[in-house]
Biopython code that builds the backbone (N, CA, C, O; Angstrom):
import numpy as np
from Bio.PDB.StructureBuilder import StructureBuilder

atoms = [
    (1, "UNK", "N", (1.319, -5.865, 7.710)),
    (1, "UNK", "CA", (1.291, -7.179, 8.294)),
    (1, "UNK", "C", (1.980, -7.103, 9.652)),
    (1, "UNK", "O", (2.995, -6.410, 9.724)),
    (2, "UNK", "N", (1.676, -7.543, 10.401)),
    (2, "UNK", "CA", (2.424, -8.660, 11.843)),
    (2, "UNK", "C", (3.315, -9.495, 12.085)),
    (2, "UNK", "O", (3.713, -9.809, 10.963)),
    (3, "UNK", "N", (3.621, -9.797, 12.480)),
    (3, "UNK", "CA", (5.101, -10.682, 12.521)),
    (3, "UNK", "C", (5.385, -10.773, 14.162)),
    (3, "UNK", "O", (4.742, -10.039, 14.912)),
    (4, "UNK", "N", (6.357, -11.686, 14.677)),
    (4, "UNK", "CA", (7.063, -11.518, 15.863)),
    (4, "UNK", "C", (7.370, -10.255, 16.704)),
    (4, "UNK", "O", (7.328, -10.053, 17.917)),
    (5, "UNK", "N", (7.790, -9.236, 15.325)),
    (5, "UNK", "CA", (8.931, -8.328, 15.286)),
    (5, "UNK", "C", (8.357, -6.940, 15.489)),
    (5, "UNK", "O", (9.015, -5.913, 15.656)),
    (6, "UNK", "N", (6.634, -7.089, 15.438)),
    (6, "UNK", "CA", (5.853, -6.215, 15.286)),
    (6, "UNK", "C", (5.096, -6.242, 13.655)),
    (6, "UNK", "O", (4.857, -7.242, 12.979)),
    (7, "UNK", "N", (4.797, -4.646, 13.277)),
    (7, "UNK", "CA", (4.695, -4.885, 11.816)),
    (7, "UNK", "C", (5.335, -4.619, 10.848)),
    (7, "UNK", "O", (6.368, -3.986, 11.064)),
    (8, "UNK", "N", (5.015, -4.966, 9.455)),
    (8, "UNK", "CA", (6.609, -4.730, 8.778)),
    (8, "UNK", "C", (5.381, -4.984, 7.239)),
    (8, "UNK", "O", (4.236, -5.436, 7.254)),
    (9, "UNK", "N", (6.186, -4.500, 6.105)),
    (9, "UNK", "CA", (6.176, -4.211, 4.770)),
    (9, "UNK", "C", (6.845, -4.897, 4.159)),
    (9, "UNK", "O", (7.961, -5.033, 4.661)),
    (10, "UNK", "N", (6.579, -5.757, 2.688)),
    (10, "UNK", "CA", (7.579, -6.056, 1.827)),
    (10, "UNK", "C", (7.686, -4.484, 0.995)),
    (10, "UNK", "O", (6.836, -3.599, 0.910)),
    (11, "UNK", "N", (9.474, -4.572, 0.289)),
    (11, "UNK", "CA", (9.404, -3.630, 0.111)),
    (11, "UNK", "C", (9.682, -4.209, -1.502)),
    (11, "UNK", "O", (10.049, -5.381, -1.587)),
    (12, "UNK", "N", (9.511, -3.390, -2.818)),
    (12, "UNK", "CA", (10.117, -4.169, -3.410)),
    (12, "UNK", "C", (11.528, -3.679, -4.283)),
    (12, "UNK", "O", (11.500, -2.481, -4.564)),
    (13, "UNK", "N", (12.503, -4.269, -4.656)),
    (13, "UNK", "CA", (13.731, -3.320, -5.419)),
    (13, "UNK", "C", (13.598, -3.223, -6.424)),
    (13, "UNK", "O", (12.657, -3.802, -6.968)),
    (14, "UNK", "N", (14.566, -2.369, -7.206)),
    (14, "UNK", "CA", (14.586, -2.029, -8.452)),
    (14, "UNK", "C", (14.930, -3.295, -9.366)),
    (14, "UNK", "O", (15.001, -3.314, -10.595)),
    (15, "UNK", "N", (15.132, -4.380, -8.441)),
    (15, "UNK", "CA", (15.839, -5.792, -9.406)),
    (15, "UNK", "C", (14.584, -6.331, -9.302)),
    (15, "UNK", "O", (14.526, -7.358, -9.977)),
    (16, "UNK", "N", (13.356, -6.031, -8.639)),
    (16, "UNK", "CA", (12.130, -6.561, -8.697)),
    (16, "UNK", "C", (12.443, -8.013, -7.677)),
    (16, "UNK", "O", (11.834, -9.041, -7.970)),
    (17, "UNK", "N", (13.325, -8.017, -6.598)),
    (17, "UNK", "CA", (13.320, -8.603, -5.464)),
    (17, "UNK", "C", (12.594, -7.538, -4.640)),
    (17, "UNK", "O", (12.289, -6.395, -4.980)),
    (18, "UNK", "N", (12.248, -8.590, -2.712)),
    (18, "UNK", "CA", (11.567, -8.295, -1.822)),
    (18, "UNK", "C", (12.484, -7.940, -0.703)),
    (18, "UNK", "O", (13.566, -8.498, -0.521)),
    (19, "UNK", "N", (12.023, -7.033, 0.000)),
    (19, "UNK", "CA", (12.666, -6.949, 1.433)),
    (19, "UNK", "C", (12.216, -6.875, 2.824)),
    (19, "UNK", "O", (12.452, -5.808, 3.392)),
    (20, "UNK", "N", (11.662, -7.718, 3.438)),
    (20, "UNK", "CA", (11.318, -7.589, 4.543)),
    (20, "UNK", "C", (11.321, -6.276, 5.224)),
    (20, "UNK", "O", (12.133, -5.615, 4.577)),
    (21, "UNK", "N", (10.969, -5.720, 5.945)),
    (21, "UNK", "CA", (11.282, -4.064, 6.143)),
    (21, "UNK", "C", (10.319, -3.614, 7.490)),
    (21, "UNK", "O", (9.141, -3.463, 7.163)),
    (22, "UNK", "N", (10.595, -3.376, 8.920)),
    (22, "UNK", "CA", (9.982, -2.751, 9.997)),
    (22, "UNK", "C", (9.607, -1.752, 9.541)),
    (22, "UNK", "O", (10.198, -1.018, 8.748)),
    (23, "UNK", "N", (7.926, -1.556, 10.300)),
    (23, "UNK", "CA", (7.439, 0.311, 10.014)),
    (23, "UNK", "C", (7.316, 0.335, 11.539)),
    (23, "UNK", "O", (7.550, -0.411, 12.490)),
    (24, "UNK", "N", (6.788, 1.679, 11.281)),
    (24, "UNK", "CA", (6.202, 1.839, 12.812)),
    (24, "UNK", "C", (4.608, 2.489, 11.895)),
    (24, "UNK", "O", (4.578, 2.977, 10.765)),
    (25, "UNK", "N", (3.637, 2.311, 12.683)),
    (25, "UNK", "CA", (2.265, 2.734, 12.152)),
    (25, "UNK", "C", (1.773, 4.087, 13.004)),
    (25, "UNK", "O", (2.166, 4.265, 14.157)),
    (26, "UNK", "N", (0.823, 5.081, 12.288)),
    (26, "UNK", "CA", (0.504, 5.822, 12.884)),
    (26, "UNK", "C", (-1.273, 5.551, 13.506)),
    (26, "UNK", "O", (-1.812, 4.701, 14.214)),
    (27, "UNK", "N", (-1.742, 6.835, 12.754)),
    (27, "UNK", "CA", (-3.369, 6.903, 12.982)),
    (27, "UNK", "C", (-3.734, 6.143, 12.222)),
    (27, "UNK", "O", (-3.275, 5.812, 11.129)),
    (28, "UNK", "N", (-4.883, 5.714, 12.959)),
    (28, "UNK", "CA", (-5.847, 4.435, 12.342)),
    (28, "UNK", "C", (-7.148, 5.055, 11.657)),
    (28, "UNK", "O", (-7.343, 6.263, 11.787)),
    (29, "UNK", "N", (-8.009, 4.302, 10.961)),
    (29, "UNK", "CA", (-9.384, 5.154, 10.582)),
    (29, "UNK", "C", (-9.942, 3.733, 10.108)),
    (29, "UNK", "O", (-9.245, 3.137, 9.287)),
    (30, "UNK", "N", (-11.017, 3.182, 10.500)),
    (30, "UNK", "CA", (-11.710, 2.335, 10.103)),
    (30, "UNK", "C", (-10.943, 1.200, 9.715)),
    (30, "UNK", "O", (-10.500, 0.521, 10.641)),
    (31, "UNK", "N", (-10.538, 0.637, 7.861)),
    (31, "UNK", "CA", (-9.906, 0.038, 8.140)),
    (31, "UNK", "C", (-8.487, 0.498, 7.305)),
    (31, "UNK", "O", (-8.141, -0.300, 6.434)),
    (32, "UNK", "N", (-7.903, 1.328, 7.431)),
    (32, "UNK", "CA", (-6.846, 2.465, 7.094)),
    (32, "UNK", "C", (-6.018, 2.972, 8.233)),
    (32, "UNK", "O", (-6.497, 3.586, 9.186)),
    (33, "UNK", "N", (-4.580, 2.647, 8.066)),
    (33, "UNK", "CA", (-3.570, 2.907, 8.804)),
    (33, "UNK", "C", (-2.581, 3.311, 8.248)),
    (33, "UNK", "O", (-2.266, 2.899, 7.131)),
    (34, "UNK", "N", (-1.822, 4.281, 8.969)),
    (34, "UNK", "CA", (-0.752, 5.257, 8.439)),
    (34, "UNK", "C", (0.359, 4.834, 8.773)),
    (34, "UNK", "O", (0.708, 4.567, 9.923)),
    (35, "UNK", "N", (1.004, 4.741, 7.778)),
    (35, "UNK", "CA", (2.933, 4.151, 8.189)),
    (35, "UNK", "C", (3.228, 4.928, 8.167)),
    (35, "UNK", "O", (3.081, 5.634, 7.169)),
    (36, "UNK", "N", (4.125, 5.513, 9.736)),
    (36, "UNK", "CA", (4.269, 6.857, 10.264)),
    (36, "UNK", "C", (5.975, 7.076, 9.763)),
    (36, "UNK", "O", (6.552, 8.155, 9.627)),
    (37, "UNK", "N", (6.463, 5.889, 9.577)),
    (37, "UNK", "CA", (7.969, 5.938, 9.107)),
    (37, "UNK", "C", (8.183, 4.341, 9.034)),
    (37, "UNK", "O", (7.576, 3.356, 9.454)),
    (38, "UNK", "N", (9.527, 4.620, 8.174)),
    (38, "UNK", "CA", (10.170, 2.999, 7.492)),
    (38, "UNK", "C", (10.062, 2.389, 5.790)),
    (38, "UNK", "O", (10.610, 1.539, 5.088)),
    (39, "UNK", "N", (8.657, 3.749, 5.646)),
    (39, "UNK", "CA", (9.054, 3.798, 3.606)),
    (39, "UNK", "C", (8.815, 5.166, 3.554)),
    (39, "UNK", "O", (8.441, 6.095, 4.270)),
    (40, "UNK", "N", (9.223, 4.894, 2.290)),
    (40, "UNK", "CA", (9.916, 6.680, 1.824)),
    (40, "UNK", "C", (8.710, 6.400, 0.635)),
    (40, "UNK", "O", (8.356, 5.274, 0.286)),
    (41, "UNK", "N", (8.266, 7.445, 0.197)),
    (41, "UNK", "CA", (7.064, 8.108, -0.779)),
    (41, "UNK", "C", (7.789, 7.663, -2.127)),
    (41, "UNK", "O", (7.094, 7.738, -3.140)),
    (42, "UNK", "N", (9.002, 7.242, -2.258)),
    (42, "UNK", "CA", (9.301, 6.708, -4.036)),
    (42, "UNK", "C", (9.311, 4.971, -3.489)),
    (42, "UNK", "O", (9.334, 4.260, -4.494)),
    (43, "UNK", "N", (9.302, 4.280, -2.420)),
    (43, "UNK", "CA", (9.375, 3.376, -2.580)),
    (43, "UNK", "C", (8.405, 2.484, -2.773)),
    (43, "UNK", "O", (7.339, 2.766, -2.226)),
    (44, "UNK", "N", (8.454, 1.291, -3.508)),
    (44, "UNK", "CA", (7.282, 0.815, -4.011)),
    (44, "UNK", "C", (7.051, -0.512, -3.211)),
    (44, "UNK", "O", (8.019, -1.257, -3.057)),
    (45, "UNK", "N", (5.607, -0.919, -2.596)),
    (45, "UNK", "CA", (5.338, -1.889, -1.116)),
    (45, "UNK", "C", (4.596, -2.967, -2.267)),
    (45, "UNK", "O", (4.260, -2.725, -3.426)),
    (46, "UNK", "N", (4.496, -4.096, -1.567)),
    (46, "UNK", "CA", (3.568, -5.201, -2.217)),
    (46, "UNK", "C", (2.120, -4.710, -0.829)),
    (46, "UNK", "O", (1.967, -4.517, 0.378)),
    (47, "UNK", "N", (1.612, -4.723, -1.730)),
    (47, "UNK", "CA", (-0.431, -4.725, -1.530)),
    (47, "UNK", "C", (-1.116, -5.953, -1.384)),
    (47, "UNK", "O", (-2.096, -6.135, -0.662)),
    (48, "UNK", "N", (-0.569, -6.766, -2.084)),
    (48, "UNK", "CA", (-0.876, -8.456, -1.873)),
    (48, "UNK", "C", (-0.379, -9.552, -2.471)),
    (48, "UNK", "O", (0.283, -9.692, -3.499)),
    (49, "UNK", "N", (-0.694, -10.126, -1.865)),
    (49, "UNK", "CA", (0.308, -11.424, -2.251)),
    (49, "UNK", "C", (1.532, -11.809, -1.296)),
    (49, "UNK", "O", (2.511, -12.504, -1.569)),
    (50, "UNK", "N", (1.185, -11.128, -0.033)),
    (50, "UNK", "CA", (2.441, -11.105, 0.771)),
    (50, "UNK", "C", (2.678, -13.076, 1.309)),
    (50, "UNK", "O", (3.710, -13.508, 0.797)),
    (51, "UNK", "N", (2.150, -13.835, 1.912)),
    (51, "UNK", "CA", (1.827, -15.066, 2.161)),
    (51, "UNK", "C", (3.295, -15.670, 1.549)),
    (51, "UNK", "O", (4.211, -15.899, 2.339)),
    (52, "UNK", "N", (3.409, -15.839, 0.541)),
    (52, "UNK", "CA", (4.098, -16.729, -0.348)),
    (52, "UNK", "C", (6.159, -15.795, -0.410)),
    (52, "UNK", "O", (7.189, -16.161, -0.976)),
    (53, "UNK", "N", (5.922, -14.893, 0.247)),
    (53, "UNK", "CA", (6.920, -13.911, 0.206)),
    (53, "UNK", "C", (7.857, -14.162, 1.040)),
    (53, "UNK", "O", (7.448, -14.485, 2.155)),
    (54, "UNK", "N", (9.418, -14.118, 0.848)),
    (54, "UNK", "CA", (10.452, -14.059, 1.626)),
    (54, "UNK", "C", (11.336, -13.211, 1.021)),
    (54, "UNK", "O", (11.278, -12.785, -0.133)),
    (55, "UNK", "N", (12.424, -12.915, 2.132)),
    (55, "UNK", "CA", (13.629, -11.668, 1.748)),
    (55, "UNK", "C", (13.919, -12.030, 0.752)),
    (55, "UNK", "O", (13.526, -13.188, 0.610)),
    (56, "UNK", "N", (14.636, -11.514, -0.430)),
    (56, "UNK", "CA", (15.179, -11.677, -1.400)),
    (56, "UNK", "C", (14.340, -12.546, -2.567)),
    (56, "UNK", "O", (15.059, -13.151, -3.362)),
    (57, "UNK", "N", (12.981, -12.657, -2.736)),
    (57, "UNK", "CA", (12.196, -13.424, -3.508)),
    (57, "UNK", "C", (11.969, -12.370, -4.714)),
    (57, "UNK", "O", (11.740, -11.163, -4.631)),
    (58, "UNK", "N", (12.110, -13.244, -5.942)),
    (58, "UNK", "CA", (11.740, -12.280, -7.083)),
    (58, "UNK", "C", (10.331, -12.191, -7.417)),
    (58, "UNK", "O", (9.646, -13.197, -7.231)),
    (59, "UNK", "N", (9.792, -11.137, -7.886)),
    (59, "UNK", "CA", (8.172, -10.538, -7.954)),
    (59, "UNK", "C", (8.108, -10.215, -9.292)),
    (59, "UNK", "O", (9.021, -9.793, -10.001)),
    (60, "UNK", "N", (6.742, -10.488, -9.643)),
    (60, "UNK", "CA", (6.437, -9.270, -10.984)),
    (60, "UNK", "C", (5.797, -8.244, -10.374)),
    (60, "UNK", "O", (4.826, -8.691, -9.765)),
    (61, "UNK", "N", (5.905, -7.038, -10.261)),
    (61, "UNK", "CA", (4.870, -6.452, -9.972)),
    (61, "UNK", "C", (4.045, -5.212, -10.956)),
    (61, "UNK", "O", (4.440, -4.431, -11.821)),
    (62, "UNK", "N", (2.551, -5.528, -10.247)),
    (62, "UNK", "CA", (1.773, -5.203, -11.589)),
    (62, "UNK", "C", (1.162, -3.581, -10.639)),
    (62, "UNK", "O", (1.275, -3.482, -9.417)),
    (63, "UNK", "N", (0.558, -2.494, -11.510)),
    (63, "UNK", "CA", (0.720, -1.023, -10.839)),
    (63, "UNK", "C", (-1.000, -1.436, -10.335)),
    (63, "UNK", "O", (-1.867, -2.091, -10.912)),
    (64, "UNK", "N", (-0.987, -0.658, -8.896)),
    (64, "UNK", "CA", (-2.736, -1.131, -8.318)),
    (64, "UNK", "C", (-3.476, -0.056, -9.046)),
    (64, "UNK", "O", (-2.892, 1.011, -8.862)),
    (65, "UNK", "N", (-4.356, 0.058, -9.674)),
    (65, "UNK", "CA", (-5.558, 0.928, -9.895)),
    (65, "UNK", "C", (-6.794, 0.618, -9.028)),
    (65, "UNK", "O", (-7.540, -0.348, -9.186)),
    (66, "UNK", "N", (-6.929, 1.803, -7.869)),
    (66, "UNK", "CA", (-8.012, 1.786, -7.018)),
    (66, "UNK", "C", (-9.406, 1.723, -7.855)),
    (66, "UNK", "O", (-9.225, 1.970, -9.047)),
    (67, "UNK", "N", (-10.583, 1.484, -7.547)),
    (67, "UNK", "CA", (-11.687, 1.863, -8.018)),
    (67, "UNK", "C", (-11.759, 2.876, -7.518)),
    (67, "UNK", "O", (-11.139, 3.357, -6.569)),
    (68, "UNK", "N", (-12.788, 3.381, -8.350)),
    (68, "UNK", "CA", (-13.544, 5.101, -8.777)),
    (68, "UNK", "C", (-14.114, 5.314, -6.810)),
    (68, "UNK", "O", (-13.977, 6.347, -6.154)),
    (69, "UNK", "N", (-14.586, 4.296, -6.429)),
    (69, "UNK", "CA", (-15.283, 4.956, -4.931)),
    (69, "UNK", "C", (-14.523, 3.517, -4.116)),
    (69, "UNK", "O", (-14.495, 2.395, -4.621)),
    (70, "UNK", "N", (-14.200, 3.720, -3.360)),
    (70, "UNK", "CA", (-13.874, 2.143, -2.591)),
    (70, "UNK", "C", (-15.005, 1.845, -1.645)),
    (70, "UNK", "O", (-15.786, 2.712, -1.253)),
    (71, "UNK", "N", (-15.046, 0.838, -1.369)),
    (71, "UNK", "CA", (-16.180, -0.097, -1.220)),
    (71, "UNK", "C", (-16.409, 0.494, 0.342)),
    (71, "UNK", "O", (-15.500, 0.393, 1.166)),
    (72, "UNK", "N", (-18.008, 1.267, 0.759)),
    (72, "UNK", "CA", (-18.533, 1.885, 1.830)),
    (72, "UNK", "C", (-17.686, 3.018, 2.114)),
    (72, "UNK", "O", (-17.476, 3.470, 3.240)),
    (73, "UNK", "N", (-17.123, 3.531, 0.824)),
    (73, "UNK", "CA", (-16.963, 5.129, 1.519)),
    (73, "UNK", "C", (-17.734, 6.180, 0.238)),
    (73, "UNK", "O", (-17.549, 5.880, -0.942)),
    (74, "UNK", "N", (-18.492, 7.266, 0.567)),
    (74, "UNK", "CA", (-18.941, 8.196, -0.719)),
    (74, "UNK", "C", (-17.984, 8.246, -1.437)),
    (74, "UNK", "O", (-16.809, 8.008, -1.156)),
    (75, "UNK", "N", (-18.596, 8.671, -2.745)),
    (75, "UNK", "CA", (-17.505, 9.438, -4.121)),
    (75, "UNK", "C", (-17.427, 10.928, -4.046)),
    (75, "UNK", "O", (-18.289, 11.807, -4.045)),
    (76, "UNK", "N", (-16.011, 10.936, -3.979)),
    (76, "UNK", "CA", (-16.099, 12.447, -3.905)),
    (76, "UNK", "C", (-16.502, 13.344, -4.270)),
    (76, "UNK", "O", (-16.753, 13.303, -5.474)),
    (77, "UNK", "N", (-16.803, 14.593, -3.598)),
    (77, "UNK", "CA", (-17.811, 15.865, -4.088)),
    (77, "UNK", "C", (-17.832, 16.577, -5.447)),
    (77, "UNK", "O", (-16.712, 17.061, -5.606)),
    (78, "UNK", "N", (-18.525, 16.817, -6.367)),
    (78, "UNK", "CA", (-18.675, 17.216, -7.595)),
    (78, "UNK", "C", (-17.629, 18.410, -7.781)),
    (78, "UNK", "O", (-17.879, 19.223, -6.892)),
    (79, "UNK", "N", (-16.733, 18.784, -8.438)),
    (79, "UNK", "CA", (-16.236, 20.040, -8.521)),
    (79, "UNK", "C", (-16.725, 21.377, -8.940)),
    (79, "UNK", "O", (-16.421, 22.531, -8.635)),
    (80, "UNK", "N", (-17.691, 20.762, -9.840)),
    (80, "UNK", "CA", (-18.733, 22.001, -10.359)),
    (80, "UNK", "C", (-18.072, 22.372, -11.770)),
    (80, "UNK", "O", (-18.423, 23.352, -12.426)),
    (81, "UNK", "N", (-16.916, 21.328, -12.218)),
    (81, "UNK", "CA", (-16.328, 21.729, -13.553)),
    (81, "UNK", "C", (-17.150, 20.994, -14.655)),
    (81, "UNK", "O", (-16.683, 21.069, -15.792)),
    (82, "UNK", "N", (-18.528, 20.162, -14.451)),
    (82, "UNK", "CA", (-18.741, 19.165, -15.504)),
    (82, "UNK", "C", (-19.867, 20.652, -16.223)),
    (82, "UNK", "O", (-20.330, 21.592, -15.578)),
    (83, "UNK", "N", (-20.048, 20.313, -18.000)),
    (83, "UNK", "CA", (-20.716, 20.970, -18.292)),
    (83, "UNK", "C", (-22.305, 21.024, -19.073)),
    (83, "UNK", "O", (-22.534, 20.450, -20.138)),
    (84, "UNK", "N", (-23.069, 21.633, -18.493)),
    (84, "UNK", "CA", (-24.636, 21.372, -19.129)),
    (84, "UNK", "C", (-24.547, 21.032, -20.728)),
    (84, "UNK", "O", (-23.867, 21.534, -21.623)),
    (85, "UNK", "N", (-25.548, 19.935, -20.726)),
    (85, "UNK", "CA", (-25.595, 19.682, -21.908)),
    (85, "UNK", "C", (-27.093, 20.515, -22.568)),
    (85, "UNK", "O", (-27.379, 20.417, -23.761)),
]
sb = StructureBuilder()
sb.init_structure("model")
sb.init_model(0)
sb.init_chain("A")
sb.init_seg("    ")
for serial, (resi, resn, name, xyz) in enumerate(atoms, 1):
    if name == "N":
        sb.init_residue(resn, " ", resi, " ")
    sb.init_atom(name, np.array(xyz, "f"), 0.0, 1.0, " ", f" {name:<3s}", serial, name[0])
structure = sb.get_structure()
């Protein structure tokens, strides 16, 4: 998201509160952008629902399961491990 401040992430805590939080973004790709720094790989971001969100707001949060192909990109290449029936 956008803001004044630039862009920024909710982040969420282990008490299942929010934290407002600056990134900086990297490379772009269609509609995919890289947060080049400002979360760390164990920390866990809200995906949606941001709107209704302020610092310190309590969340449930539920785990995202992507679909199998996302919407206008191929499914990835066969591995060659499936077996003849």
């Amino acid at each position: 998201m956008f803001g004044q401040q630039g862009p920024y992430v909710f982040l969420v805590n282990k008490d299942d509160t929010v934290t407002l939080t600056s990134v900086h973004l990297g490379q772009q790709h269609a509609d995919l952008t890289v947060i080049a720094s400002g979360v760390k790989a164990d920390q866990r971001v809200v995906t949606a629902g941001q709107l209704g969100l302020a610092d310190g707001k309590k969340v449930t949060p539920v785990l995202y399961k992507p679909p199998a192909v996302l919407p206008g990109r191929n499914a990835a290449p066969s591995s060659g491990a499936e077996k003849a029936k």
